[in-house]
N, C-alpha and C positions, 0 to 999 in steps of 0.2 A: 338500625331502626330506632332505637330509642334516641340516640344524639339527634335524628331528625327530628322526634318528637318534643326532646328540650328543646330544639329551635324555634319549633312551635309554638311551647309554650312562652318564649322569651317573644315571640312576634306579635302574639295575642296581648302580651302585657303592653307592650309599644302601642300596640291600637287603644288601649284603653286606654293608659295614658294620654295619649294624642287627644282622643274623643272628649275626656274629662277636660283638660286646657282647652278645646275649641269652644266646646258649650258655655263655662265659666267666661270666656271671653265674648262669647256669643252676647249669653244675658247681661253682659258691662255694657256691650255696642249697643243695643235694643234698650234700653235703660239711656246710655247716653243720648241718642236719636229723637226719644221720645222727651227728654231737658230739650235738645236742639228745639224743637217743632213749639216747644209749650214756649220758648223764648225769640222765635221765630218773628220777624217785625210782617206786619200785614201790607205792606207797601213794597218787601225787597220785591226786587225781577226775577222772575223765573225765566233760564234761559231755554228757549224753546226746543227739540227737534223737528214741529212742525213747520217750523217757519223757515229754519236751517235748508230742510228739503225743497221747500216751495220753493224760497230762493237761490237756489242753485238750478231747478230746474227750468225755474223763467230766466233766468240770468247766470250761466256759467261760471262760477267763480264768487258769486256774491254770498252764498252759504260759509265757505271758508271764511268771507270775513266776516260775517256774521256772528262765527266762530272763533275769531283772531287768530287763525292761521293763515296768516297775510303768505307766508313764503310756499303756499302751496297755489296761491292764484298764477303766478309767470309758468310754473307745472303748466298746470291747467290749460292756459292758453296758448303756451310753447306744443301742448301736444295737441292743439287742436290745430295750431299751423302746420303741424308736421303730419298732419291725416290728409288737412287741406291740397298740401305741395302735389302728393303720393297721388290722392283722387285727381286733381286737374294735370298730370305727368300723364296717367292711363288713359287719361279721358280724350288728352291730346293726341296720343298714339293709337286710340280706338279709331278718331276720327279718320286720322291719314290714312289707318290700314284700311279702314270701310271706304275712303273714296278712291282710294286704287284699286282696290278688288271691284267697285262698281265699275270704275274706268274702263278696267284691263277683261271685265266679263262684257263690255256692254255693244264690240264691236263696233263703235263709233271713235273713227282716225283722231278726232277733235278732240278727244276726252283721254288725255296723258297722263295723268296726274302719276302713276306709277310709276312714268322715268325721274319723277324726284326720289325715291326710294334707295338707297345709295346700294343696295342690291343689282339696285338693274342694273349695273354698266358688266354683268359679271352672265347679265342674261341675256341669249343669241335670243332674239324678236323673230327671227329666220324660220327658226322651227318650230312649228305648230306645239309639238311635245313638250318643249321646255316651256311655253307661254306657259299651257297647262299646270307643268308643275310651279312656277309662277307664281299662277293663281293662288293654288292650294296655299303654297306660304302665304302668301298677302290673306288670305282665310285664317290659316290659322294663327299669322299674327294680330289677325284685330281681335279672334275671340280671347287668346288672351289678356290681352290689355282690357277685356270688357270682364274678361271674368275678374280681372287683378282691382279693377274699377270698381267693381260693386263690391268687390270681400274689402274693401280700403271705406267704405260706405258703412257696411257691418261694422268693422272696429271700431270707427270713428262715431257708432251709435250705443256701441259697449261702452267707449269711455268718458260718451257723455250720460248712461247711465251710471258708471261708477264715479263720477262727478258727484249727483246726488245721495248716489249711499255715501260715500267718505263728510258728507254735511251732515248726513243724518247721525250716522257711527261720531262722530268729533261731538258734536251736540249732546247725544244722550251722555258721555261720559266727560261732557264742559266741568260740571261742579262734582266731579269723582276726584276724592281728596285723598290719596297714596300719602298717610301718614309714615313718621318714625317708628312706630311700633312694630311693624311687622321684623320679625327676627326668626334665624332657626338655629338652636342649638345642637348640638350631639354632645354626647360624653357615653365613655366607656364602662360597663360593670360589670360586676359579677353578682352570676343567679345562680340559685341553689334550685335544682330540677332531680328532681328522683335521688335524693343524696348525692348527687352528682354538681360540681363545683363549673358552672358554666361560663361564659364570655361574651357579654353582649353588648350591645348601644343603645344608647335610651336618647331617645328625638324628642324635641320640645320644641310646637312651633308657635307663637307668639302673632296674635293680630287683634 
């Protein structure tokens, strides 16, 4: 019990510690920021997030360069090809399965279209039963392709929303300056706790 309680006490010193160097470093940045602003020229640019967003979402891609993250536009539009492909793939196989199932329900000799199916040649036309089951496939293949069709529509409108968050996120942290300062030390000590000779580490983080 008490050796927990020196660890205690050794952890608590750590946090004050910490707290003490953050603040001190605090009032330096706040102090610095406030020189930045008072030497600030009234004509620099301020780089937008507003506009960042606008345009990416009029123009796919145009945020990013707005942002100078030029190697995220080919991204961008590489994956809008590849949503593209996916939807007009489902959309094609939607069709086929809906006009042979229309074909092959619709009792009219004329209207074949389901001997292109490369299933049929596997299907006796002979027997009523099997037309039937048939059917059902050529059903349940267009509903999949119709359901794979719109979820390929959904994604394809998720990452043209995340199109625009990634302009806006790059934007607001355009002029975030990740200086050399930031540092974090450790070192080893020892603490006196209850007349008791302890072993601890002392953390110093620096920003």
């Amino acid at each position: 019990m008490l050796k927990y309680f020196c660890f205690f006490i050794v952890f608590a010193g750590l946090l004050s510690s910490y707290d003490a160097t953050a603040q001190e470093h605090m009032m330096k940045a706040d102090s610095a920021t406030v020189q930045q602003k008072a030497v600030k020229k009234p004509d620099e640019k301020v780089h937008s997030p507003r506009k960042a967003t606008l345009y990416s979402a009029v123009f796919p891609g145009l945020g990013q360069i707005y942002n100078k993250k030029y190697w995220k536009v080919p991204l961008i539009y590489g994956g809008f090809f590849g949503f593209a492909s996916i939807i007009k793939w489902n959309n094609d196989h939607y069709l086929t399965y809906q006009q042979a199932y229309s074909d092959i329900t619709d009792k009219d000799p004329n209207t074949n279209s389901f001997l292109d199916i490369e299933y049929s040649k596997y299907v006796d036309f002979n027997k009523p039963q099997i037309v039937a089951q048939y059917a059902d496939k050529l059903k349940s293949a267009r509903d999949q392709a119709q359901r794979n069709r719109d979820m390929s529509i959904i994604y394809t409108t998720a990452f043209y929303a995340l199109n625009i968050i990634d302009a806006s996120v790059d934007a607001h942290f355009f002029n975030f300056d990740i200086g050399d300062d930031l540092s974090f030390v450790w070192s080893p000590e020892t603490l006196m706790c209850l007349d008791q000779r302890t072993v601890g580490v002392r953390c110093r983080v620096t920003f």
